[in-house]
Gaussian input, Z-matrix of N, CA and C with variables (Angstrom, degrees):
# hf/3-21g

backbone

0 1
 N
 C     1     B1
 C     2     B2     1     A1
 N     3     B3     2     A2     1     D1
 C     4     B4     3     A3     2     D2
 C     5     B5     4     A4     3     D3
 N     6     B6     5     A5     4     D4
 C     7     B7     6     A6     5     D5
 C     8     B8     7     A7     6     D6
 N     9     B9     8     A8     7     D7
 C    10    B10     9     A9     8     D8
 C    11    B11    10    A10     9     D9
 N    12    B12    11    A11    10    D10
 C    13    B13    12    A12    11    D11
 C    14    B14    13    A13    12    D12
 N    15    B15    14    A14    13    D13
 C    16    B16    15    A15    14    D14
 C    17    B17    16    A16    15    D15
 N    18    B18    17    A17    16    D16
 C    19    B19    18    A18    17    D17
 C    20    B20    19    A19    18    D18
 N    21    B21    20    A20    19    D19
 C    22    B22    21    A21    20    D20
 C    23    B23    22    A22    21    D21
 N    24    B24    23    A23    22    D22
 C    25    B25    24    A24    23    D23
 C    26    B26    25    A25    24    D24
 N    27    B27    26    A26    25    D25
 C    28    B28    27    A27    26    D26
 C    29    B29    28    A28    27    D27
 N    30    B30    29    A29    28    D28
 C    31    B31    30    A30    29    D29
 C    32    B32    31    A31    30    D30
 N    33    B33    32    A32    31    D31
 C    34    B34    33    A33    32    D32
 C    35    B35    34    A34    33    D33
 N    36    B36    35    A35    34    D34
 C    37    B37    36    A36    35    D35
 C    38    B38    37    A37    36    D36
 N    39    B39    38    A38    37    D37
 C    40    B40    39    A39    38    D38
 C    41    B41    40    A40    39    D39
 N    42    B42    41    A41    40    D40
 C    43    B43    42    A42    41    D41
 C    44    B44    43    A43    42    D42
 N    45    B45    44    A44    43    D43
 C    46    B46    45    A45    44    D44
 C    47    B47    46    A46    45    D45
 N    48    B48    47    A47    46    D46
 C    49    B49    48    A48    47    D47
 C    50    B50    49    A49    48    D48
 N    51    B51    50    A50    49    D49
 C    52    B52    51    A51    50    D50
 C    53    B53    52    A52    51    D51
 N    54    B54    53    A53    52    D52
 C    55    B55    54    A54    53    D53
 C    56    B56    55    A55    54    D54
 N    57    B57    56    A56    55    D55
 C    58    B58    57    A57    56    D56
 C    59    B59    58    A58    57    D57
 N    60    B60    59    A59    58    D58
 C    61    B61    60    A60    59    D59
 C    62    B62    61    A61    60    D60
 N    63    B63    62    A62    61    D61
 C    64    B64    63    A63    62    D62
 C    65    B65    64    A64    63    D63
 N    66    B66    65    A65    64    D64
 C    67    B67    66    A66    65    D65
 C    68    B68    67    A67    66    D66
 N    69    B69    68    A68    67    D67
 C    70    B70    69    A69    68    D68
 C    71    B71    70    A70    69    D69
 N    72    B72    71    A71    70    D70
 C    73    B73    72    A72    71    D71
 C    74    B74    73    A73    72    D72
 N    75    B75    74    A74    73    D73
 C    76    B76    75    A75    74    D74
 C    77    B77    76    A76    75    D75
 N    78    B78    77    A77    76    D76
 C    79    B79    78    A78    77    D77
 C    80    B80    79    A79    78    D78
 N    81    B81    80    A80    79    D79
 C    82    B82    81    A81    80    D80
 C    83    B83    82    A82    81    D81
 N    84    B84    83    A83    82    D82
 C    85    B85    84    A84    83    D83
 C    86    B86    85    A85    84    D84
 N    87    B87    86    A86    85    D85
 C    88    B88    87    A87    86    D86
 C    89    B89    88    A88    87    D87
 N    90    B90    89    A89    88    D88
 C    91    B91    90    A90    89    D89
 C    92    B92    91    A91    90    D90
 N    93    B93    92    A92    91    D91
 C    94    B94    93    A93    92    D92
 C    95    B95    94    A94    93    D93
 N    96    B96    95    A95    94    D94
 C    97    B97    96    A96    95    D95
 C    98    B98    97    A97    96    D96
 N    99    B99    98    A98    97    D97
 C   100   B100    99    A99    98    D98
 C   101   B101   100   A100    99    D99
 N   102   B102   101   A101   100   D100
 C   103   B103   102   A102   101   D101
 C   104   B104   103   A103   102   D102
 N   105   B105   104   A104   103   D103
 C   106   B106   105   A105   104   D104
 C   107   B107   106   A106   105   D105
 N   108   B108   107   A107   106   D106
 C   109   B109   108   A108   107   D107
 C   110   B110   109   A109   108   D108
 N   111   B111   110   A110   109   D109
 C   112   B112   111   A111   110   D110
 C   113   B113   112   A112   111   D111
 N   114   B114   113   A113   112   D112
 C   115   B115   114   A114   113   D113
 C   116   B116   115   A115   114   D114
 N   117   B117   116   A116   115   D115
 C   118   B118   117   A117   116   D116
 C   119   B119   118   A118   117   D117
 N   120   B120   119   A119   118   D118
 C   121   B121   120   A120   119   D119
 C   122   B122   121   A121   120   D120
 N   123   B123   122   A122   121   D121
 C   124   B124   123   A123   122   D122
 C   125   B125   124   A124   123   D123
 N   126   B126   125   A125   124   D124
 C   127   B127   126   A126   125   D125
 C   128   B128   127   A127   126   D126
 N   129   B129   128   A128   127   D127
 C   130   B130   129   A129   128   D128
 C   131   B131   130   A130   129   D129
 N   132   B132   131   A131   130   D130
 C   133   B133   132   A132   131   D131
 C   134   B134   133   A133   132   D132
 N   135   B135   134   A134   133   D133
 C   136   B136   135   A135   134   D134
 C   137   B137   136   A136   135   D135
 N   138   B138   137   A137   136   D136
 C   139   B139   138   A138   137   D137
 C   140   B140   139   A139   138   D138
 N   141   B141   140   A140   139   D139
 C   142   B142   141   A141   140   D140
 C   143   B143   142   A142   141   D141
 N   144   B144   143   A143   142   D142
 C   145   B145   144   A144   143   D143
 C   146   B146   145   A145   144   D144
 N   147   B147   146   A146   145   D145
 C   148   B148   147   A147   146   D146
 C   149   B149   148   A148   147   D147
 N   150   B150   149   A149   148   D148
 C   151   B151   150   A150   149   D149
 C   152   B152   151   A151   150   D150
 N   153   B153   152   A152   151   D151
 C   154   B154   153   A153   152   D152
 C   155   B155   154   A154   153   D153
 N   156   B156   155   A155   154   D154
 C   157   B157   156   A156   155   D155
 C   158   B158   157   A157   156   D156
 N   159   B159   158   A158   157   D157
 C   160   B160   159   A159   158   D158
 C   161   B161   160   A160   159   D159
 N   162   B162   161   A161   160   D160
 C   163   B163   162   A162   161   D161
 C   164   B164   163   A163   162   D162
 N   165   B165   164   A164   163   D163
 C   166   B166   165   A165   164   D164
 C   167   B167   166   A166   165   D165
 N   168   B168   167   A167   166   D166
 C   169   B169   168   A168   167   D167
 C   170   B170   169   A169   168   D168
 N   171   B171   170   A170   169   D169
 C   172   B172   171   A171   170   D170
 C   173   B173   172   A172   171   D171
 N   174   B174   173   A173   172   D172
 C   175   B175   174   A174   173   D173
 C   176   B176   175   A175   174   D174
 N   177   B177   176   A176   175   D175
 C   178   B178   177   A177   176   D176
 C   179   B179   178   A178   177   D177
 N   180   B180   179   A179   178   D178
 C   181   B181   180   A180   179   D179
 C   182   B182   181   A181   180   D180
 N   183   B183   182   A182   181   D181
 C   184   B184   183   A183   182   D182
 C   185   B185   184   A184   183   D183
 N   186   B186   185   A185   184   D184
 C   187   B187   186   A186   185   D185
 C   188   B188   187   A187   186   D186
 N   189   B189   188   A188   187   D187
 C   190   B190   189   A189   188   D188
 C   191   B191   190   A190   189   D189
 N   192   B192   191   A191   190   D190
 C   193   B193   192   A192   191   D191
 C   194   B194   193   A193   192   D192
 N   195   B195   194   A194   193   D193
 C   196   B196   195   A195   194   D194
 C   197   B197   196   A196   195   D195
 N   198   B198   197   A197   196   D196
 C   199   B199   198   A198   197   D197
 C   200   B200   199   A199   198   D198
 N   201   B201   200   A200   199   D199
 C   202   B202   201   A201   200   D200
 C   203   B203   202   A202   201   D201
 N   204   B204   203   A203   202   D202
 C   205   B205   204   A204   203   D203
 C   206   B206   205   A205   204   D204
 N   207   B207   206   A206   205   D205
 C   208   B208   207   A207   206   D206
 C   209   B209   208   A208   207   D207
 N   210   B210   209   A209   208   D208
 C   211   B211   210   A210   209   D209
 C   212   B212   211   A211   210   D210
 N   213   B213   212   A212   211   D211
 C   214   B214   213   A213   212   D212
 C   215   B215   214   A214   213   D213
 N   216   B216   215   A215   214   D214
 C   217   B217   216   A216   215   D215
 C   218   B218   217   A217   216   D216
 N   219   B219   218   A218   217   D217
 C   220   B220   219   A219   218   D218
 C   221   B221   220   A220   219   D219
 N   222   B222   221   A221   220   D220
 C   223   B223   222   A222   221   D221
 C   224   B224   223   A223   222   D222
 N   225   B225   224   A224   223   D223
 C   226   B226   225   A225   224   D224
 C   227   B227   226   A226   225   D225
 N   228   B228   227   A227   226   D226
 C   229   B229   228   A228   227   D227
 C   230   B230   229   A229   228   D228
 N   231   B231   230   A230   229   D229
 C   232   B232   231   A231   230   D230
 C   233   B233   232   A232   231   D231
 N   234   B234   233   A233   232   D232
 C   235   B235   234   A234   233   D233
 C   236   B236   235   A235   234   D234
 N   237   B237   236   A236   235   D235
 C   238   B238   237   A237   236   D236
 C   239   B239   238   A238   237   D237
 N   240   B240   239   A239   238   D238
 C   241   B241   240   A240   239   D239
 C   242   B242   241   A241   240   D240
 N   243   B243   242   A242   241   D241
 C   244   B244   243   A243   242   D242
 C   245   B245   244   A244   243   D243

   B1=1.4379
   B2=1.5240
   B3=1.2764
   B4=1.1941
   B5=1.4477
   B6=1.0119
   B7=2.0446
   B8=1.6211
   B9=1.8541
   B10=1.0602
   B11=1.7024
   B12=0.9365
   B13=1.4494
   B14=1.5895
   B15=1.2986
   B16=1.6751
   B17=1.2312
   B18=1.7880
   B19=1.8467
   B20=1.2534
   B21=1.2660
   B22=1.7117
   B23=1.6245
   B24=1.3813
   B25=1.5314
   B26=1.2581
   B27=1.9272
   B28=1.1679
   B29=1.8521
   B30=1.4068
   B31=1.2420
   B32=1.3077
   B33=1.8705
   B34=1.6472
   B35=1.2653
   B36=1.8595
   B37=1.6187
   B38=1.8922
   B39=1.3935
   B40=1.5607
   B41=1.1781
   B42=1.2843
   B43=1.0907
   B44=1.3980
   B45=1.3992
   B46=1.7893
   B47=1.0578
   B48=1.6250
   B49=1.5192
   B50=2.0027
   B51=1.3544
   B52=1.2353
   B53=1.8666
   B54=1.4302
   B55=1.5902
   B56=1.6387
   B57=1.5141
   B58=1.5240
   B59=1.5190
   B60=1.1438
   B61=1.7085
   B62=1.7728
   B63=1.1162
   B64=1.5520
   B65=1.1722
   B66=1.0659
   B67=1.3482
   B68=1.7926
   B69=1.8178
   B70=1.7339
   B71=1.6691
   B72=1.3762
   B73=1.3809
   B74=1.9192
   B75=1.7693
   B76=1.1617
   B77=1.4469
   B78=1.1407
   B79=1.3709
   B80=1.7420
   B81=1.4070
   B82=1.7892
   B83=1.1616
   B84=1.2103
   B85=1.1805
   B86=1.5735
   B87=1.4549
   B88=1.7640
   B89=1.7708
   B90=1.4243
   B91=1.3362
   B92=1.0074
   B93=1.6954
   B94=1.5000
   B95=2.4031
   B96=0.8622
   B97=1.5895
   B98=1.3936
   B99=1.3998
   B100=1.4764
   B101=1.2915
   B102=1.2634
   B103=1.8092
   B104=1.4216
   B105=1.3323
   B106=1.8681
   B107=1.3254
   B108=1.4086
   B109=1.5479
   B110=1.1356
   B111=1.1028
   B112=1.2855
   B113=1.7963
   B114=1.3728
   B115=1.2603
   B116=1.8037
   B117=1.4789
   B118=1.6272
   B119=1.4496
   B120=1.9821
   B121=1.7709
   B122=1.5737
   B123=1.3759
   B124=1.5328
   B125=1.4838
   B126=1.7264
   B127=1.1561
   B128=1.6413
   B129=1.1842
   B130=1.8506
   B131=1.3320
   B132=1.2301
   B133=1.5247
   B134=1.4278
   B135=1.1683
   B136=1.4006
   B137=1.6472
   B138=1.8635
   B139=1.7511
   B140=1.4244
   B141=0.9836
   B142=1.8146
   B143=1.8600
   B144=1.3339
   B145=1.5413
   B146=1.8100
   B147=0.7648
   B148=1.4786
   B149=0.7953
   B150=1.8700
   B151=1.6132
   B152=0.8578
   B153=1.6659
   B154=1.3117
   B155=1.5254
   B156=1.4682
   B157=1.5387
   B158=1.6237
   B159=1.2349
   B160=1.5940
   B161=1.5755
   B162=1.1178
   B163=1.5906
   B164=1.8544
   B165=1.1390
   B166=1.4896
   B167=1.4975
   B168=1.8050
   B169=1.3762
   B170=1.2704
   B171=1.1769
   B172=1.7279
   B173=1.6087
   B174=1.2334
   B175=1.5958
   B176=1.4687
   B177=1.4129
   B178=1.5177
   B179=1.3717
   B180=1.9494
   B181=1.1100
   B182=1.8692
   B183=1.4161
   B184=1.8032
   B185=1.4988
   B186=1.7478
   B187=1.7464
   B188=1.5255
   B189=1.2754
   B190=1.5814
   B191=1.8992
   B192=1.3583
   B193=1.3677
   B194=1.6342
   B195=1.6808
   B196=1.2588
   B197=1.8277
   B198=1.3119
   B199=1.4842
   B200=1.5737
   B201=1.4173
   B202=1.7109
   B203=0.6933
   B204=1.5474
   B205=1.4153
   B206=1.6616
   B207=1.0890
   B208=1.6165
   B209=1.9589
   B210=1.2834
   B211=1.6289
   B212=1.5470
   B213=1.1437
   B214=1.4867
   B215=1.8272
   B216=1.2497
   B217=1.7845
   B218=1.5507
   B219=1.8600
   B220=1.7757
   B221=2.0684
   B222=1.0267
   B223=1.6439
   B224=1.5493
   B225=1.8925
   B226=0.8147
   B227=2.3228
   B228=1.1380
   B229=1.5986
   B230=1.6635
   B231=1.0790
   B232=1.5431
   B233=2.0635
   B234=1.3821
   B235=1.5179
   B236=1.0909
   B237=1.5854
   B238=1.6856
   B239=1.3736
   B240=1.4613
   B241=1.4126
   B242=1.7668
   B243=1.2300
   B244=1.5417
   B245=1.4107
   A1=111.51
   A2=112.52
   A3=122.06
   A4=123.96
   A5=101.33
   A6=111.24
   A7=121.44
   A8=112.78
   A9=103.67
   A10=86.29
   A11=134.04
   A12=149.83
   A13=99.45
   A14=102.79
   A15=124.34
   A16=117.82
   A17=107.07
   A18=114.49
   A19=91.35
   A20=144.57
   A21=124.14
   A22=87.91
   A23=142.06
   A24=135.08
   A25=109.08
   A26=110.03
   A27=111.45
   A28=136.52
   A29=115.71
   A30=94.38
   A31=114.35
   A32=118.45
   A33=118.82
   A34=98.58
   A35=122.44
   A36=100.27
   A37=100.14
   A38=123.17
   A39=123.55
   A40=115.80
   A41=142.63
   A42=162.40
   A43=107.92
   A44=96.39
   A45=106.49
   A46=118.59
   A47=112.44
   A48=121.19
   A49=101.22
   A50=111.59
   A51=124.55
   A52=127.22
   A53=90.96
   A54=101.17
   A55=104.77
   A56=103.46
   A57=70.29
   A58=123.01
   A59=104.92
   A60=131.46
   A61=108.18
   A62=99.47
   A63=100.64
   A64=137.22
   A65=119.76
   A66=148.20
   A67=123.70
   A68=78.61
   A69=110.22
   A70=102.07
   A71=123.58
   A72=139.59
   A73=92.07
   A74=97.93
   A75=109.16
   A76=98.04
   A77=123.26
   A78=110.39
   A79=114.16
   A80=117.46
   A81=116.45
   A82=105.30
   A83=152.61
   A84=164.65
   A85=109.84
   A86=88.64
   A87=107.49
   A88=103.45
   A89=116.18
   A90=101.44
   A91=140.10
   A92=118.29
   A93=122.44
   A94=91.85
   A95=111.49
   A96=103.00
   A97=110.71
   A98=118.59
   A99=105.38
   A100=108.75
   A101=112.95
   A102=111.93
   A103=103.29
   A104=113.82
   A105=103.89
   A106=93.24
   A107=155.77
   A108=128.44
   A109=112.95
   A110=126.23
   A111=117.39
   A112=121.39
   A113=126.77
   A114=135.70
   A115=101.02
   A116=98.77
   A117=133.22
   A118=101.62
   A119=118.57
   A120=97.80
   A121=86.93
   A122=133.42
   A123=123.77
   A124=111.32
   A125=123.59
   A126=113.63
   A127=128.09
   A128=101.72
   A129=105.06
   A130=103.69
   A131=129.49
   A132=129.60
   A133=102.05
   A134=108.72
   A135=109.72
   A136=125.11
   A137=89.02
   A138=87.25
   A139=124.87
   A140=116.35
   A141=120.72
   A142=113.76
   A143=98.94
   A144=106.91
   A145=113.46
   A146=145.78
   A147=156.69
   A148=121.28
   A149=123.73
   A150=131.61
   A151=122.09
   A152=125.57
   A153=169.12
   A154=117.25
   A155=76.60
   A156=107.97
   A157=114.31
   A158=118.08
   A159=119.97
   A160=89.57
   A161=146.68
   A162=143.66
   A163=92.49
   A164=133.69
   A165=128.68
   A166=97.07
   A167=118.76
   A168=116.48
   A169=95.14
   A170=114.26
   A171=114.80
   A172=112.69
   A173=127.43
   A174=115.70
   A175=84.42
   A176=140.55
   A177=98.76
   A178=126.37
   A179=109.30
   A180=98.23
   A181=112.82
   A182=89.70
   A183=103.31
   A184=115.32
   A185=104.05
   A186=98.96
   A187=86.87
   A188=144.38
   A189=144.61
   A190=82.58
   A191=108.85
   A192=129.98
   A193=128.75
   A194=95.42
   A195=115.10
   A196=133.96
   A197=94.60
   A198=116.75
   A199=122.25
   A200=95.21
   A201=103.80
   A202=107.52
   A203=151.79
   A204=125.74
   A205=126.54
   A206=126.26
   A207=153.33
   A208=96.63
   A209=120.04
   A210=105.57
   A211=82.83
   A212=146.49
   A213=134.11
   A214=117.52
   A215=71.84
   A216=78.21
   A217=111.67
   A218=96.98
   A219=75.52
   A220=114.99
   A221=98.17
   A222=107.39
   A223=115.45
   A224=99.63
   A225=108.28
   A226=132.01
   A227=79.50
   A228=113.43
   A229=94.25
   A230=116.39
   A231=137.32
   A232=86.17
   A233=92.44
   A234=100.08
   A235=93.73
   A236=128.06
   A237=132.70
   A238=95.00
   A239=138.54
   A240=122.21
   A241=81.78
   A242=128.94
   A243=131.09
   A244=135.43
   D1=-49.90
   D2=160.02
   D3=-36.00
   D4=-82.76
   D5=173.60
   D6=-36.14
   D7=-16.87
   D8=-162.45
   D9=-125.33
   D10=23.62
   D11=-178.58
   D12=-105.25
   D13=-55.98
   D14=-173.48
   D15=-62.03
   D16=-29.88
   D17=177.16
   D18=-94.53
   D19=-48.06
   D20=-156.34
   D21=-86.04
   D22=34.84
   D23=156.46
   D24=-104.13
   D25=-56.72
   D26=152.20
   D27=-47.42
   D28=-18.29
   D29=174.75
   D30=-98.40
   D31=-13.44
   D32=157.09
   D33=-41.26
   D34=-72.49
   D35=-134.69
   D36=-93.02
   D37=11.77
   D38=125.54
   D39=-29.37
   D40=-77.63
   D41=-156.88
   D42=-57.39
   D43=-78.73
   D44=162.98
   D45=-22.27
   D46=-59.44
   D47=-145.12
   D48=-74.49
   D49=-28.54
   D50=164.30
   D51=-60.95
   D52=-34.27
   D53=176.37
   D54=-82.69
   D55=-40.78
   D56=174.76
   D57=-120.87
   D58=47.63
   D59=140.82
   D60=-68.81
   D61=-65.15
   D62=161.81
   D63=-44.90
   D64=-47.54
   D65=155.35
   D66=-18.99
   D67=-63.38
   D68=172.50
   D69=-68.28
   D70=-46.21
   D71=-156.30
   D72=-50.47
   D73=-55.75
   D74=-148.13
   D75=-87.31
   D76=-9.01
   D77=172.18
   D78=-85.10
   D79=-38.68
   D80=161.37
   D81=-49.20
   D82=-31.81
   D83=-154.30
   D84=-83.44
   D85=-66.59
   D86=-173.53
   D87=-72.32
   D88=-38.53
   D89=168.73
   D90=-79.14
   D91=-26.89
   D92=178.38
   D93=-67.18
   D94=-28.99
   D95=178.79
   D96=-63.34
   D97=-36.92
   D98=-170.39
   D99=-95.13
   D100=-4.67
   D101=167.41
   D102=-81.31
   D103=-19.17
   D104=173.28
   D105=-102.40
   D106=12.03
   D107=-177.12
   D108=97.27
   D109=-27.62
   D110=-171.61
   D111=-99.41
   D112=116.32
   D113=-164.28
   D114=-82.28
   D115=113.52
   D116=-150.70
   D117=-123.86
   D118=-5.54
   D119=174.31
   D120=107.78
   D121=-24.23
   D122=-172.84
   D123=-52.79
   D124=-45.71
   D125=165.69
   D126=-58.43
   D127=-35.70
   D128=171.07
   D129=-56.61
   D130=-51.51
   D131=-174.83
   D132=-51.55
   D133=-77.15
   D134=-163.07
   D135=-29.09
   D136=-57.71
   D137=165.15
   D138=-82.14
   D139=9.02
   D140=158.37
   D141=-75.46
   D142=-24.87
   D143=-171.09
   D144=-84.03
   D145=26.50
   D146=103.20
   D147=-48.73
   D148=-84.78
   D149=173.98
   D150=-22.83
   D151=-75.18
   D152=-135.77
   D153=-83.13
   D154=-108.11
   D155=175.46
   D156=-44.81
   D157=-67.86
   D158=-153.97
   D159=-66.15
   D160=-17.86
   D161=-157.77
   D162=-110.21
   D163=-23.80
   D164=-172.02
   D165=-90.98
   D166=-25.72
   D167=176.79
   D168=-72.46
   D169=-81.79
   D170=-173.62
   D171=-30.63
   D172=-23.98
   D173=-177.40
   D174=-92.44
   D175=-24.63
   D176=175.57
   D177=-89.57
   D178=1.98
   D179=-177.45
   D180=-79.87
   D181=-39.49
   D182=-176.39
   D183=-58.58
   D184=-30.69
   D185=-172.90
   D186=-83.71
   D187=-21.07
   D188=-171.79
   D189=-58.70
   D190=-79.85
   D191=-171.36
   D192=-20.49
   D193=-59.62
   D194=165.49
   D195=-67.42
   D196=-26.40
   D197=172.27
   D198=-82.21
   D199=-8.51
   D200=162.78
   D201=-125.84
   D202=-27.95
   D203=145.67
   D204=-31.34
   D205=-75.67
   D206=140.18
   D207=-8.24
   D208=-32.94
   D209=-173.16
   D210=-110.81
   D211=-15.01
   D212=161.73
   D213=-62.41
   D214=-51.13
   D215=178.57
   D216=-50.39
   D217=-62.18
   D218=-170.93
   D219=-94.30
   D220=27.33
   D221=144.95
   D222=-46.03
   D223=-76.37
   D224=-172.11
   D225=-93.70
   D226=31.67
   D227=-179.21
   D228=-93.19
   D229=140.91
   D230=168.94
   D231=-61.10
   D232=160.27
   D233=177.40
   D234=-117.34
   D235=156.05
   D236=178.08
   D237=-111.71
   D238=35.25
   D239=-164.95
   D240=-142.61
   D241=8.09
   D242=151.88
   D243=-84.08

């Protein structure tokens, strides 16, 4: 139950960790445009970055967090498969 709790957490903050790679992508993106003039999505970002963004960072930092806590623990847990 465990093991398969632990992959569908890991494959959310997979997921995440890709969106906000993107995230980052589109903001170098959106800013090097508006330092040349050209409107690149920097304003969409910006107001996405409350909603969005700052809460998809925070879920990858906490599921990062919890997922090594959680692989410490059962490190040091007796194994029932000995």
């Amino acid at each position: 139950m465990w093991e398969k709790l632990i992959n569908g957490i890991n494959t959310v903050l997979m997921i995440d960790v890709f969106f906000v790679i993107f995230c980052f992508v589109w903001f170098l993106v959106g800013l090097a445009g508006r330092q040349m003039g050209i409107p690149l999505g920097f304003d969409i970002w910006y107001t996405l970055w409350p909603k969005i963004i700052q809460p998809a960072i925070g879920l990858v930092m906490a599921g990062s967090i919890f997922t090594g806590i959680v692989s410490q623990i059962r490190k040091r847990m007796p194994s029932s498969q000995e």
